[in-house]
VONULUM-108761 format. One record per residue: residue in one letter; x, y, z of N, C-alpha, C, O in turn. Coordinates in steps of 0.02 Angstrom, whole numbers, plus 50000, padded with zeros to 5 digits. Atoms other than C-alpha are relative to their C-alpha. Example, Ala and Ser with C-alpha at 12.3 -4.5 7.8 and 13.67 -1.06 7.14 Angstrom:
<pts>
A500454994150000506154977550390500455006050000500975005950033
S499584994149997506844994750357499615005550037499865011050045
</pts>
This chain:
<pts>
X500424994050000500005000050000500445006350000500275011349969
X499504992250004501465013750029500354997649947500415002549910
X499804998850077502245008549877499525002749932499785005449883
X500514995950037500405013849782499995007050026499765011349989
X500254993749956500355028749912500585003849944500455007349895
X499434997450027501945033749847499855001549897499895007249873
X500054997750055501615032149652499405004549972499265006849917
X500614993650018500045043349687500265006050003500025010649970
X499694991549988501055058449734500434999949937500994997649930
X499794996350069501315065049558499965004549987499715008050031
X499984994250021501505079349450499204998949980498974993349971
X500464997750026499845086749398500045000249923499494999049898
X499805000350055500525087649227499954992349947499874991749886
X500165006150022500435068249212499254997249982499074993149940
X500745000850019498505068949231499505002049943499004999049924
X500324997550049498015080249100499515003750042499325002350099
X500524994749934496795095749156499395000249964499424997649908
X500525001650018495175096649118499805010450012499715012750069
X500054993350010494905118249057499415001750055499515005550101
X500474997949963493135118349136500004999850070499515002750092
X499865003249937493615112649310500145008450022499845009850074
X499664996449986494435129849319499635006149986499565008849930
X500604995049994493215143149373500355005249979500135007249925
X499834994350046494445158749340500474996949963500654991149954
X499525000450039495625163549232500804997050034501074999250085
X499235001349952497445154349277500435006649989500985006050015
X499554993349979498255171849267499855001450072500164999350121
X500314998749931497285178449409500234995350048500654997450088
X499875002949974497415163549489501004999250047501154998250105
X499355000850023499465162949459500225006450058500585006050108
X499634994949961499595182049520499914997950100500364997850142
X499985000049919498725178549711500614995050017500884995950072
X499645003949965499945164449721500635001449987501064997450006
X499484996649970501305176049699500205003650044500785004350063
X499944995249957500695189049824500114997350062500365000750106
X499835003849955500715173949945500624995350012500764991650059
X499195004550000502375165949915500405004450013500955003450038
X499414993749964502965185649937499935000950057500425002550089
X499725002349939502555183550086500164994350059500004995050118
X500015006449985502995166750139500945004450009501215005950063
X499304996850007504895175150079500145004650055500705005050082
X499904993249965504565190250188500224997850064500685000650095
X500235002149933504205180550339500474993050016500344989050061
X499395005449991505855167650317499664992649997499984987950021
X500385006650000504335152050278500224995949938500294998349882
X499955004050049504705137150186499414998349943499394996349885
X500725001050030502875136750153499655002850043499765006950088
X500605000849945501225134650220499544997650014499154999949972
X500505006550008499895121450266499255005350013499075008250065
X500524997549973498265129150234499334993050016499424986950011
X500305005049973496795119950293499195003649972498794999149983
X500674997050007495095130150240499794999849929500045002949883
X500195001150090494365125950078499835004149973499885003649912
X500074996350055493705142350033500605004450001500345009950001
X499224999249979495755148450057500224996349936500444998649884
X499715006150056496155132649953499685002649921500075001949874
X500455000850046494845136849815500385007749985500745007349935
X499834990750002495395158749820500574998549971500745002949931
X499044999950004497295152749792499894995949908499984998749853
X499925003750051497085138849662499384999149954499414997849893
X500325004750053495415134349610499674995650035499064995350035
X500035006149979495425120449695499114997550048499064999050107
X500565004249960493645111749761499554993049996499354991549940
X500335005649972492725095749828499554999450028499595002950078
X500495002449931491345090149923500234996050045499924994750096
X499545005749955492645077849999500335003850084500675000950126
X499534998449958493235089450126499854999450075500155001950122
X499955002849929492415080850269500344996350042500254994950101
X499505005149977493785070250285500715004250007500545010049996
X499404996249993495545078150308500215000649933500154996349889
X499825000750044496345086650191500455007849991500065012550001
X499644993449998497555102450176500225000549934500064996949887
X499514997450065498765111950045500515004050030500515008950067
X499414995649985500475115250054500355005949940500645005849886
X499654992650067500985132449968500844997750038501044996250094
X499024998350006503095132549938499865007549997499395010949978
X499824992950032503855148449934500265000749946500515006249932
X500035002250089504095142549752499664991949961499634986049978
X500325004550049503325132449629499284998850041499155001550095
X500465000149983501595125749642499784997750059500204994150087
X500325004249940500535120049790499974992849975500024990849917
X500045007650007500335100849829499294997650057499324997850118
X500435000849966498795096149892499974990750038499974985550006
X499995007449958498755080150041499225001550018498925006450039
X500785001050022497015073450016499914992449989500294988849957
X500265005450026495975058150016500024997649931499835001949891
X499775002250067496445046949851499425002649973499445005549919
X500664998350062494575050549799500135007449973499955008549915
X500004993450015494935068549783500555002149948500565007149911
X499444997850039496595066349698499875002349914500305005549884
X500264998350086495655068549498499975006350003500265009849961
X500254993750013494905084349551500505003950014500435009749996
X499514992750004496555093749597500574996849947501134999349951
X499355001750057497715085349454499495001149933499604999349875
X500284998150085496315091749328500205008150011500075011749963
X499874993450004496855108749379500905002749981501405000050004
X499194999049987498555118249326500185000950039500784999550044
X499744994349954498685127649467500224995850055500414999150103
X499885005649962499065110949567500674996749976500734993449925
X499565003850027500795105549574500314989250027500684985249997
X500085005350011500715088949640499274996850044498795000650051
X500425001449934499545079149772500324992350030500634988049999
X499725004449965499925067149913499374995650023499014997350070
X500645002749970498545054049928500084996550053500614994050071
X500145002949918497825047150099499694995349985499214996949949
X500545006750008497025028850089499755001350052500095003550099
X500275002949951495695025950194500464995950063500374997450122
X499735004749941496895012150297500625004650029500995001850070
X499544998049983498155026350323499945005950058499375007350075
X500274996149946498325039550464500165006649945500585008049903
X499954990650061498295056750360500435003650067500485009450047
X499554994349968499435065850513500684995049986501164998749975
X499595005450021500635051050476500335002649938500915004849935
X499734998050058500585055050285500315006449992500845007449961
X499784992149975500645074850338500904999749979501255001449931
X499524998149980502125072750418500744995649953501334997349949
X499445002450060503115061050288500125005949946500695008149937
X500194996850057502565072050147500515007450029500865009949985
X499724994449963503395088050273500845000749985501205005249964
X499365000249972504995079750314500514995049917501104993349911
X499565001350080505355072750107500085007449976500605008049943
X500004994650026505115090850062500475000950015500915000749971
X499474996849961506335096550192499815007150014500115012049993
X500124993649975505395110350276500145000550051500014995450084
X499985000449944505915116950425499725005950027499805006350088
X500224996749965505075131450457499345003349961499335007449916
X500524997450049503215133050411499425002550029499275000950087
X500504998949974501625142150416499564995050006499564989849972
X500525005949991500105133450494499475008849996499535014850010
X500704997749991498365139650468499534999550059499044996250043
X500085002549934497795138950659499295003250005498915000950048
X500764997149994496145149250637499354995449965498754996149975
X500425005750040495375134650525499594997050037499804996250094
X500505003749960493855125650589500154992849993500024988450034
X499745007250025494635110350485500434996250026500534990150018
X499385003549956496075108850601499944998150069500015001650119
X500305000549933495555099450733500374999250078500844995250076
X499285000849928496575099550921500384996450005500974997050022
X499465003450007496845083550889500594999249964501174998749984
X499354998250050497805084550734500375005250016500965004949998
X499624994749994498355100050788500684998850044501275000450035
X499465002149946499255093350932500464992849981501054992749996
X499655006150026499775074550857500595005049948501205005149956
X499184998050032500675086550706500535003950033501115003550013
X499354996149958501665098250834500364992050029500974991250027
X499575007649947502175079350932500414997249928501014996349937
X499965007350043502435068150763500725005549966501335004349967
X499484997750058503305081950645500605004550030500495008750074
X499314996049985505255089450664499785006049966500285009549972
X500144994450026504525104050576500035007750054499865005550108
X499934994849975504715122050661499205002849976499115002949915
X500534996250012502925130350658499725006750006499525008750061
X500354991549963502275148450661499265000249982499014997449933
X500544998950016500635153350674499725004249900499615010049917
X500284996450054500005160950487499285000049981499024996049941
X500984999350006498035166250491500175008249978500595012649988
X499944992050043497495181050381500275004749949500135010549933
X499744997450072498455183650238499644998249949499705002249903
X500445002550071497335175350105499435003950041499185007850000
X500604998349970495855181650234499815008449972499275010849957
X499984990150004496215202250201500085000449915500025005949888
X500034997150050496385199650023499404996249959499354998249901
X500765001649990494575189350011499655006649998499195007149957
X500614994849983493765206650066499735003449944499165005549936
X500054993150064493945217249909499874993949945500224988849942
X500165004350078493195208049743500345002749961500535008549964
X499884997650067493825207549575499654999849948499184995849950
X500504998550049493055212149425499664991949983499194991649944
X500095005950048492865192849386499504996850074499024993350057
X500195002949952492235187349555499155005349989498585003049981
X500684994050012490845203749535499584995049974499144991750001
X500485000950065490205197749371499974991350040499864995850081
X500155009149954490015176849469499365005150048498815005550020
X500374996949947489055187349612499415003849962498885001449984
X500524997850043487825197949485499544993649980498934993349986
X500385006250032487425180549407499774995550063499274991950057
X500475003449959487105172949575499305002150010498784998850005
X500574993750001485965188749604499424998749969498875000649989
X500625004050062484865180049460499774997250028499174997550042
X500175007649976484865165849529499705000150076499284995750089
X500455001149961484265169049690499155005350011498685004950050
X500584995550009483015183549633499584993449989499244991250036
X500535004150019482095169249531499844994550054499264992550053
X500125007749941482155153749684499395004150042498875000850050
X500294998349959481275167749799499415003349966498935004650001
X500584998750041480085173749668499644993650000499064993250018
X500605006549997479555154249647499765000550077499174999950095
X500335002349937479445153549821499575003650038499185000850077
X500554998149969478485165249881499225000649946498715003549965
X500765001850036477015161149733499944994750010499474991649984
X500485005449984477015146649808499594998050065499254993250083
X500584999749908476255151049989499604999949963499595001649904
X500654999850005474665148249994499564996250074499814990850092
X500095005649962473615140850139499944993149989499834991549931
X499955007150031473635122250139500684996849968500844990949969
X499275003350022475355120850058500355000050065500215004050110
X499395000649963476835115050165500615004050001500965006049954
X499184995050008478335124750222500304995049944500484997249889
X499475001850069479195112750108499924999649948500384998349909
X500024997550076478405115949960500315008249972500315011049917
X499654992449993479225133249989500665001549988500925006049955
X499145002049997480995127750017499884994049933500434994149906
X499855002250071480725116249853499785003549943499995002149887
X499844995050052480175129949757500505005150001500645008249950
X499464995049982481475140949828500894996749970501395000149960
X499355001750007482945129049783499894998649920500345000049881
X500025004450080482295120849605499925008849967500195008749911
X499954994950031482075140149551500535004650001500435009949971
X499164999949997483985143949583500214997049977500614998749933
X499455004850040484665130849533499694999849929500045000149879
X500385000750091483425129449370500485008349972500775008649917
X499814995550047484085148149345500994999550002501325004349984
X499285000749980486045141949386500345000150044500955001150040
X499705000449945486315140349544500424994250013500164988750001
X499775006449962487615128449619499724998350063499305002150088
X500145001049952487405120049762500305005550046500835008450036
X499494993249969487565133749919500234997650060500104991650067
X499604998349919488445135150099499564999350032499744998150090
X500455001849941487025132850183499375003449995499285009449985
X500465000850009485325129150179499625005550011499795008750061
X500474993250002483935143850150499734999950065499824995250103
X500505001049959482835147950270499345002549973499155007749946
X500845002250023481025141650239499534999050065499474993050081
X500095003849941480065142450414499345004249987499335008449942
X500554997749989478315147850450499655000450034499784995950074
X500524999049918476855152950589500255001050038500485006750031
X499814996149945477545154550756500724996550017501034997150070
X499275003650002479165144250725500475005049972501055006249989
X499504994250016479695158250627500315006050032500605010449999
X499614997349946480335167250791500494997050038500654998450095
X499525005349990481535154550800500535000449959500544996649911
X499344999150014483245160250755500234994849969500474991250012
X499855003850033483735147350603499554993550013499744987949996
X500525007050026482245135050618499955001049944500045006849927
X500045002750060481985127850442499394995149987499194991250030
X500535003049989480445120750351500084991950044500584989050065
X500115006449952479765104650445499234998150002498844996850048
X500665005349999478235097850359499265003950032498755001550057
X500534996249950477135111750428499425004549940499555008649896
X500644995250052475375118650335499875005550023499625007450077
X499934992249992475555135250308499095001550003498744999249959
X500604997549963473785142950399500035008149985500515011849977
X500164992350008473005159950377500105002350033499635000650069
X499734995049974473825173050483500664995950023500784996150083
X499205000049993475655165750478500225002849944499985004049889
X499444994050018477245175650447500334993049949500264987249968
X499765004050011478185166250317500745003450002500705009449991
X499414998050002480155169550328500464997349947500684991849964
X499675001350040481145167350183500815001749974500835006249932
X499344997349997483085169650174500314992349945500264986249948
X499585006350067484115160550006500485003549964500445009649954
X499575000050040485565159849907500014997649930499684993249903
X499795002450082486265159149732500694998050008500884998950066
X499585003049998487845151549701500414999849921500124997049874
X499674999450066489175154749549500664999750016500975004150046
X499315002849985490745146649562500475001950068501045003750082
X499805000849908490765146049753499765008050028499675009450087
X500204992049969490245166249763499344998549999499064995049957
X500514999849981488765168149836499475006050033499435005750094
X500574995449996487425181849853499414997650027499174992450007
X500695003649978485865179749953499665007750022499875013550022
X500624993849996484255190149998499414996550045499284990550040
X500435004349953482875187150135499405003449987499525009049966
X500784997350024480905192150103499414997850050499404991650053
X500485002349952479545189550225499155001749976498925007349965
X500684997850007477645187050191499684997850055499924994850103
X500595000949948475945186350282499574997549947499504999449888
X500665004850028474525173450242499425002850020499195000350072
X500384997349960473065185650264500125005249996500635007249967
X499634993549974472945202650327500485000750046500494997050095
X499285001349943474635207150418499425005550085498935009250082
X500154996849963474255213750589500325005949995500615007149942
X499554997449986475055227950660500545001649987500845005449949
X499224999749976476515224250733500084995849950500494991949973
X499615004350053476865214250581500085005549945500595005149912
X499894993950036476675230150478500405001850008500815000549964
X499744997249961477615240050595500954997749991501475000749978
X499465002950007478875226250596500434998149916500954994749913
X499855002850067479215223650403500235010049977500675011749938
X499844992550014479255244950397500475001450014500895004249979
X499194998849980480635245050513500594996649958501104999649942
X499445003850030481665232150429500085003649938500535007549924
X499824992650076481445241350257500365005150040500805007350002
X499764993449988482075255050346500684999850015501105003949995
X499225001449985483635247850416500584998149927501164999249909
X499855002450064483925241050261500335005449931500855004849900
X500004995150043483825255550144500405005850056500685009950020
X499404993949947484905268650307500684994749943501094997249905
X499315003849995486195254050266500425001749917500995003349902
X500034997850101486125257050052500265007150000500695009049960
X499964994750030486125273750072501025003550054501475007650048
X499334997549950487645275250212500524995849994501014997350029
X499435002250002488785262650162500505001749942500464998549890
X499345000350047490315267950063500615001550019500765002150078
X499095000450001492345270050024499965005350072499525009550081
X499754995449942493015278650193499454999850073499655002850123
X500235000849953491555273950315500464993650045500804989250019
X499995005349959491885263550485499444996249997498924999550000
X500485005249987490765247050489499635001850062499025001050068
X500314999749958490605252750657499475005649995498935006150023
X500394990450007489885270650616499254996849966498714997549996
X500674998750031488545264750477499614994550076499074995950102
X500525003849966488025250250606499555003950056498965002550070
X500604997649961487475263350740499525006349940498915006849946
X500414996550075486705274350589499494995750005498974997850030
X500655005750008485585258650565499684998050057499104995950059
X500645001549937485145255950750499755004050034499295002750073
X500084993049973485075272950802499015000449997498595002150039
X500724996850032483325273850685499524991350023498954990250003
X500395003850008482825256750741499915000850100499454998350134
X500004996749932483025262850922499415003750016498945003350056
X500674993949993481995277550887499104997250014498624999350046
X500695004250015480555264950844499864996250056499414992050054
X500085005049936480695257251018499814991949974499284988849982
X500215005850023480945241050933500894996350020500984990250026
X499235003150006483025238250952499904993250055500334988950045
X499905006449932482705223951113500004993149939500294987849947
X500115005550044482105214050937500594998349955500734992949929
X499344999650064483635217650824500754998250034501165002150058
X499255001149959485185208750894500514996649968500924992849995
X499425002550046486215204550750500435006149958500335012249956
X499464994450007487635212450673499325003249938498745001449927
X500274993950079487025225950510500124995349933499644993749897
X499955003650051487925215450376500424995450023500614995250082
X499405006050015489095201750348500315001349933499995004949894
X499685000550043490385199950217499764993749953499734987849972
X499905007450034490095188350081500454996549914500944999549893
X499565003550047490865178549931499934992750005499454989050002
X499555008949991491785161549954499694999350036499635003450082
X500285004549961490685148650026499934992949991499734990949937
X500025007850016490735129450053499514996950060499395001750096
X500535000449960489515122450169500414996350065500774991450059
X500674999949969489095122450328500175009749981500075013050032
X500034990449990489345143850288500005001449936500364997949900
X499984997450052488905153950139500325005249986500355007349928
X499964994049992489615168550192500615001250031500764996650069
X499494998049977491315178350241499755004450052499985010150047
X500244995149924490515187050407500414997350047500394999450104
X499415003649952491905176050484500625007149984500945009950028
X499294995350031493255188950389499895006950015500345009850045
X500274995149984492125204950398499405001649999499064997849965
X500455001150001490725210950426499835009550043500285012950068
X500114996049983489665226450482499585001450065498965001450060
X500165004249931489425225050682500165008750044500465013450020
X499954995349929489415238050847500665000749995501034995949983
X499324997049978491015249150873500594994749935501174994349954
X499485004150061492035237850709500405008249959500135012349922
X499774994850054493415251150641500134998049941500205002449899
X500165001750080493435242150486499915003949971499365006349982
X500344994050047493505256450341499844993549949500074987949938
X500245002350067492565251850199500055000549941499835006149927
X499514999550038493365249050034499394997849944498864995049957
X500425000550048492645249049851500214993949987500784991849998
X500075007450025492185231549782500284995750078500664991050080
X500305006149941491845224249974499274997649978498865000649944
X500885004250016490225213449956499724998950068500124996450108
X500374999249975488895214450074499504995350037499114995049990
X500635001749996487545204950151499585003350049499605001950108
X500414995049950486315218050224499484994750038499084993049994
X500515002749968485145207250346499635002950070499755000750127
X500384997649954483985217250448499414993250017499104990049976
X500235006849985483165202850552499555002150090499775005850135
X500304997549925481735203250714499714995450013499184994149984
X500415005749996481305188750783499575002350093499855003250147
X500384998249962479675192950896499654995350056500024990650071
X500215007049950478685181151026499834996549969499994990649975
X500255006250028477645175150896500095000749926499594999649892
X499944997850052478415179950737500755000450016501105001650064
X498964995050024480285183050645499655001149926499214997849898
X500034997650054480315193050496500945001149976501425002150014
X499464996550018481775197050378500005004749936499505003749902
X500294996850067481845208950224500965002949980501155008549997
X499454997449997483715210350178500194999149901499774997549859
X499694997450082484855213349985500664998050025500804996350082
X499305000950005486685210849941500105005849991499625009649987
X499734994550054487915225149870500604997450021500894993850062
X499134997249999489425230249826500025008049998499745012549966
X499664992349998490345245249887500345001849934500824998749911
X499664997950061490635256649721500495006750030500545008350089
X499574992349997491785273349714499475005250045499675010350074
X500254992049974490435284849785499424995850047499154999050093
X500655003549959489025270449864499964993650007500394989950032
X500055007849991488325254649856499724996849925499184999549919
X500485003350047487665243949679499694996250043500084992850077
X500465005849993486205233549744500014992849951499854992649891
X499905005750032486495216049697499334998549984499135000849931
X500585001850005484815209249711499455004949999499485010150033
X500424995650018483225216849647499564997950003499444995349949
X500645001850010481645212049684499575005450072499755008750120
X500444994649934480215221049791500014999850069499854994450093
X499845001649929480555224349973499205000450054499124999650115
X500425000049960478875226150016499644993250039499664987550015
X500185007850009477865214150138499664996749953499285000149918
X500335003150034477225201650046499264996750019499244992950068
X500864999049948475115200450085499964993849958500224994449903
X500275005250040474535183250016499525000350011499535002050070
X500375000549995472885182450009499524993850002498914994650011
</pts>
């Protein structure tokens, strides 16, 4: 078996690449993995083991659904990355150029084992680790400091800070998600009606994304309804939508891992009130946020801007989430870069043209949650609105 282990770790060049596999252009691709090898140089690193797949995917390209199982990438401070990965995975990074070899893991093998062979044939002795990763688990973390002669420094945040700002090519992926989840939440809310099921909601919400091009996303919409929908990420569950429930609707589009999403809330019936009340305010937070986010603001500044006016409304005890999140790169269980940045209480974060957005004004009440939120991107003087469809509530009758 380590004599097959061994004739799997090949050049990429032996596989032959497969053009479509390769979401951008390999220039683009080529330059980030110079700006990261300059500093790999800067910082005296032999390399660096990253561990986060949408990291892995930003650098090279590179993605799987395999990555429940272990699996990293070592950047050199020259030549290409080498990805150590389950054998199943080894096709999908030797169809890419941007992959210079891979080190496969059998099932019968220990992957911190292979790690640390794969470390000590290179001859690294002093490398970055990715320690902020959710993928790297204590244990491994602690077996590779015991197993490997390697010298380690911490390295989190260099691929993370240059994630924030889009490029023209990542935009135009994010516009086309924008499609794609306008049309999922258009099916889905013509398909309330009383008598239908929350999950006829969430299957018109996903087959009308993906019918308009959606990939699969980061994590599952939210489809919830009646008095469950004051339940902070409940999801449908088989439930007949009844005359005077709130329905809550929050979904994504998906275009070569960028991801755009938008949330819409209706009423089955006449809305009461405080469901009025409550769908007015959120427009409102919503549209402060459009009109106050651009180049040279603090995150922290527009976020009290936006609670200031939801304050006024003696309603803030309901609103207890950040203003926005960051988004882009997503692999599931997360759609979203609100891990990297995001628009939150007291954040000096300035705000830079071509950051991407997810505005989610959100109120989840005793017997009700509503949401009514949009994407953008920060331009030279404001915001483009990604998604376009009507923010008003939605009255089903």
């Amino acid at each position: 078996m380590h004599e097959l282990a061994q004739e799997l770790s090949v050049p990429a060049q032996t596989s032959g690449h497969w053009p479509d596999e390769l979401a951008f252009e390999a220039a683009e691709l080529t330059g980030r993995l110079a700006m990261v090898q300059a500093n790999l140089s800067e910082q005296g690193l032999r390399g660096a083991l990253l561990f986060d797949p949408e990291n892995m995917f930003w650098l090279t390209g590179f993605q799987t659904i395999g990555y429940f199982t272990f699996q990293c990438m070592f950047v050199p401070a020259k030549g290409l990355p080498t990805v150590i990965t389950r054998v199943v995975n080894r096709d999908m990074a030797l169809a890419l150029p941007t992959i210079g070899c891979v080190e496969a893991v059998f099932d019968t093998q220990d992957h911190v084992e292979v790690l640390c062979a794969f470390l000590s044939r290179f001859g690294s002795d002093r490398v970055g680790l990715e320690t902020s990763s959710r993928y790297l688990n204590v244990r491994d973390y602690r077996r590779l400091l015991e197993m490997s002669s390697v010298t380690f420094s911490d390295w989190d945040g260099v691929i993370e800070r240059q994630r924030r700002v889009k490029a023209p090519a990542q935009i135009a992926r994010m516009r086309q998600a924008a499609r794609a989840v306008e049309a999922g939440m258009d099916a889905a809310l013509k398909t309330i009606a009383p008598g239908r099921r929350d999950n006829d909601v969430a299957a018109a919400l996903y087959q009308g994304s993906i019918a308009a091009g959606s990939e699969y996303i980061g994590h599952p919409p939210m489809v919830v309804s009646g008095k469950r929908s004051a339940l902070c990420f409940a999801l449908w569950k088989r439930k007949v939508i009844e005359r005077g429930d709130v329905v809550l609707l929050e979904g994504a589009g998906c275009i070569d891992r960028y991801h755009v999403m938008m949330a819409r809330s209706a009423v089955v019936g006449k809305p009461t009130d405080e469901q009025k009340a409550t769908a007015e305010a959120l427009t409102g937070i919503l549209e402060t946020a459009i009109e106050t986010i651009k180049p040279g603001e603090t995150a922290g500044a527009i976020d009290h801007r936006c609670r200031a006016g939801i304050e006024k409304l003696g309603l803030g005890k309901y609103f207890k989430s950040r203003v926005a999140y960051g988004i882009g790169i997503g692999f599931p269980p997360n759609w979203a870069e609100g891990h990297i940045y995001a628009i939150r209480p007291d954040d000096p974060m300035v705000i830079e043209e071509n950051m991407t957005f997810h505005i989610i004004p959100t109120m989840f009440r005793e017997d009700f949650g509503m949401a009514i939120s949009d994407s953008v991107r920060v331009t030279a003087t404001g915001c483009e609105v990604l998604t376009q469809y009507p923010r008003d509530l939605v009255i089903v009758d």
